[in-house]
N, C-alpha and C positions, 0 to 999 in steps of 0.2 A: 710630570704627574707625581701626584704622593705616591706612600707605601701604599694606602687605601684602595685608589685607582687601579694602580698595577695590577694589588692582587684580584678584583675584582675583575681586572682582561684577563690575566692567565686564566681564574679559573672558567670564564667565556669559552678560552680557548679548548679544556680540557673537559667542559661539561662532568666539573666537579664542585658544587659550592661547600664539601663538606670539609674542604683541605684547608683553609685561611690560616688557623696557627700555624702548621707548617710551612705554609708560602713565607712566613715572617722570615723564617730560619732558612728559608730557599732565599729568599731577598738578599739576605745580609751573607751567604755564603757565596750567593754569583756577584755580587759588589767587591769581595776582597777579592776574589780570583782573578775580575776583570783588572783591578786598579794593580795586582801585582805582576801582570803582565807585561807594563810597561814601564818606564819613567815619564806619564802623560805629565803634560805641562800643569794642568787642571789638579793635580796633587801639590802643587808645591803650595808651599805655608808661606805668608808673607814674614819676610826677616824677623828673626827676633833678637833682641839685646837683654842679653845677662851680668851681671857684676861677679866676677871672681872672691872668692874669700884668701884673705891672706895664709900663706902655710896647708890650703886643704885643697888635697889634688883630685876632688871631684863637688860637682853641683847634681843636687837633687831634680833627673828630668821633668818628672809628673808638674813638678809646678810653671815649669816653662813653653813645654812641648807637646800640646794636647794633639793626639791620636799619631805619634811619630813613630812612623813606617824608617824610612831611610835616609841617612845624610847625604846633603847636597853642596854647600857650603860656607865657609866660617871667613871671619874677619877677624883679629884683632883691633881693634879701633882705634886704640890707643899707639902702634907700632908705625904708623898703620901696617899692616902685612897679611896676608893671605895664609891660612893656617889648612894644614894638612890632616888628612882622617888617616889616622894609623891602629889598626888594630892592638890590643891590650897587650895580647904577648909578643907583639912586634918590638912595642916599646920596652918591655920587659929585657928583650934582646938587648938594642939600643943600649938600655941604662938597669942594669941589675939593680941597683939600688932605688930606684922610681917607688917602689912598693916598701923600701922601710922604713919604717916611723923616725929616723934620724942618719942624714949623710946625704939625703936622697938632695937632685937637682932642682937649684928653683928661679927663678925667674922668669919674663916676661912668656909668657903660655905659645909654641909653633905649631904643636900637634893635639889631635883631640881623638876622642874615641867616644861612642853612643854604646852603655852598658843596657841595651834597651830591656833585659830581663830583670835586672838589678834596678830601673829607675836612674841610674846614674850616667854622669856626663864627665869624663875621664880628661884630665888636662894636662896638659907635657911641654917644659917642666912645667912643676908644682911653683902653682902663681905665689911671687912675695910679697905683691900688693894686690889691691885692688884692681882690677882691667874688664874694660869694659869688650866683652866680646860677641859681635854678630853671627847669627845661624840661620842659614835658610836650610829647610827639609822636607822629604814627600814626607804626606799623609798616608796614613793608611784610611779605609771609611769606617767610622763608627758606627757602632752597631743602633740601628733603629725598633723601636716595637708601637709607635705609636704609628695609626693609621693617617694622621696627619702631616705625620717627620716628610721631609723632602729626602730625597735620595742624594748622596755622595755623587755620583756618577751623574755628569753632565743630561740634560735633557732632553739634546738630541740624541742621545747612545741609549735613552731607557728600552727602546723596540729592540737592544743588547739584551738586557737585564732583561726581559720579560721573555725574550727565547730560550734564557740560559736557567728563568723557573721554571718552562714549559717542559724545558728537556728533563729536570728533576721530577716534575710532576706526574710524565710520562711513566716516569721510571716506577713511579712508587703502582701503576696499573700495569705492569709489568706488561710496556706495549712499544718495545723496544726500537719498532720501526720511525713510529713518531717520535720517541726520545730521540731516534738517532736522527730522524730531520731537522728537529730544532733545535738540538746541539750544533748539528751542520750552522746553521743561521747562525747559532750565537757563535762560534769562532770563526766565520768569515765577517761576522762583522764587530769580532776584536781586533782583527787583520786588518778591515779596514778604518778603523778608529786608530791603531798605529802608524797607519803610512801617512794619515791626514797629521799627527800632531809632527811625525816627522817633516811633515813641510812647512810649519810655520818658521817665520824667521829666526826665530830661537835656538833652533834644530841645526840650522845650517851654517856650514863654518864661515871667519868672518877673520882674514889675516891683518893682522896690525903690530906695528913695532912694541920695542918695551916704549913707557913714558917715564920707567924710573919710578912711578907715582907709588909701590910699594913692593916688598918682595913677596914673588910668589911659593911658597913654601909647600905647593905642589907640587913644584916642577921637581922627579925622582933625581934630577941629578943636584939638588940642593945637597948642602953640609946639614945637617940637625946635630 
């Protein structure tokens, strides 16, 4: 269902049709809470490829990474090799000099960091060419206001989302019993929307040798 539909069963449900503006803001507040609940498979972004700039040890996100929640992971293409998420002051550890404008490490990019308040996409070492490197990442759900927008959150999970405006809705008629029912609803059934994407194949582990085919700059007991 749209945003339209939704709000128009919540307010069914709560025998309110005067709440619509705030169902919008109830909509797009029980969408993040739901989607940050998990690592559902239905967030992740399909790959992206970026080009490094020679000598500058970050890339502008906004233009790559629309609505990026959380890293998942990175490729070097060029290496080929598997590149690690290292938080900023981690690498700062690593390499004191990363951050000065002259002395600092550079060549082919192992480790990366998401500056997601800053827009920026942090790279270690500071690339000396060009390289082209892949990113898969969850999504976070953008925010909607039109009555037509589809919802972030899968189609079968919106009877989620419409418990989890009901419970707010409840709340604002200060009628706590039924907020507290359909709160009930809506986190037994983020519960079980978690254990369903835990079972798909994806989810479950899958043992296999190395193939050599690149190195994995994951793995904590690597040299960097």
């Amino acid at each position: 269902m749209n945003l339209g539909t939704l709000k128009t069963h919540v307010m069914n449900r709560v025998g309110n049709d005067a709440i619509t503006a705030i169902l919008t803001e109830f909509c797009n507040q029980i969408q993040y809470d739901f989607a940050s609940r998990y690592h559902f498979s239905w967030r992740m972004a399909l790959p992206v490829t970026v080009n490094t700039i020679a000598n500058q040890n970050y890339l502008n996100t906004s233009a790559y990474f629309p609505n990026l929640g959380d890293p998942w992971d990175a490729v070097n293409k060029n290496t080929p090799a598997k590149m690690a998420y290292t938080p900023n002051w981690n690498i700062n550890f690593n390499d004191p000099t990363w951050i000065q404008s002259s002395g600092y490490r550079t060549g082919s990019p192992t480790n990366y960091s998401f500056d997601i308040a800053n827009n920026r996409l942090w790279l270690y070492p500071v690339p000396d060419q060009a390289y082209a490197l892949q990113f898969q990442y969850l999504q976070n759900p953008p925010e909607i206001s039109n009555t037509s927008s589809t919802l972030f959150i899968p189609s079968k999970y919106h009877y989620i989302v419409a418990a989890g405006m009901e419970s707010l809705a409840w709340q604002m008629d200060e009628d706590l019993a039924s907020s507290g029912a359909a709160n009930q609803r809506y986190e037994a059934g983020i519960a079980r929307a978690i254990e369903e994407d835990q079972q798909l194949p994806d989810s479950q582990p899958i043992f296999q040798t190395l193939n050599g085919g690149y190195v994995d700059y994951s793995n904590p007991f690597s040299d960097i």
